[in-house]
C-alpha positions in Angstrom: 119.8 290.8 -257.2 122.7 288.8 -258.7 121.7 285.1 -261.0 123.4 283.5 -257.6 120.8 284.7 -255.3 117.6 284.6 -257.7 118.6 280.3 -257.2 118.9 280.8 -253.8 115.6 282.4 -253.1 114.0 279.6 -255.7 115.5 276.7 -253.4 113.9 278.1 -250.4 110.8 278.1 -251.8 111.4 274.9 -253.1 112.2 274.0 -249.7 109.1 275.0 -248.3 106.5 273.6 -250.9 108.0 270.5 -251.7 109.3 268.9 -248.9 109.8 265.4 -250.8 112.9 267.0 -253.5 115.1 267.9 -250.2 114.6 263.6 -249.5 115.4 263.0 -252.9 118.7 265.0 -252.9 122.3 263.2 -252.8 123.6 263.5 -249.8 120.0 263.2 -248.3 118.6 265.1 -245.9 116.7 263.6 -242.7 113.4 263.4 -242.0 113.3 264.9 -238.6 115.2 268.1 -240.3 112.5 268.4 -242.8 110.4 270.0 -239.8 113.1 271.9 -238.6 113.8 273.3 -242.3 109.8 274.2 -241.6 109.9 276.0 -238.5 113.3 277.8 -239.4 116.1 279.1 -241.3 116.9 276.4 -243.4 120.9 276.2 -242.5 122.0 273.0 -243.7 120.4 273.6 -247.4 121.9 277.0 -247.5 125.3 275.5 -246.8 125.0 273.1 -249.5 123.9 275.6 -252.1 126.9 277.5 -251.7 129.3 274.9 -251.6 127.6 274.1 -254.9 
């Protein structure tokens, strides 16, 4: 597992305990996604991280 993808799988989990750093992000994220992010693969944040 490269450095690259050890970020990556931190930000998910990130993603999935605290909800309120995705609000707090430039660029901001909406709250409806927030529960989408929680049901599913978070798309949009994996985007971003790779356009990073």
């Amino acid at each position: 597992m490269s450095e690259e993808d050890k970020e990556k799988d931190t930000d998910y989990k990130h993603i999935k305990t605290e909800p309120k750093h995705l609000e707090a992000e430039p660029g901001g994220i909406e709250l409806g996604t927030l529960e989408i992010l929680h049901s599913g693969v978070p798309n949009t944040k994996k985007e971003r991280i790779e356009n990073r």
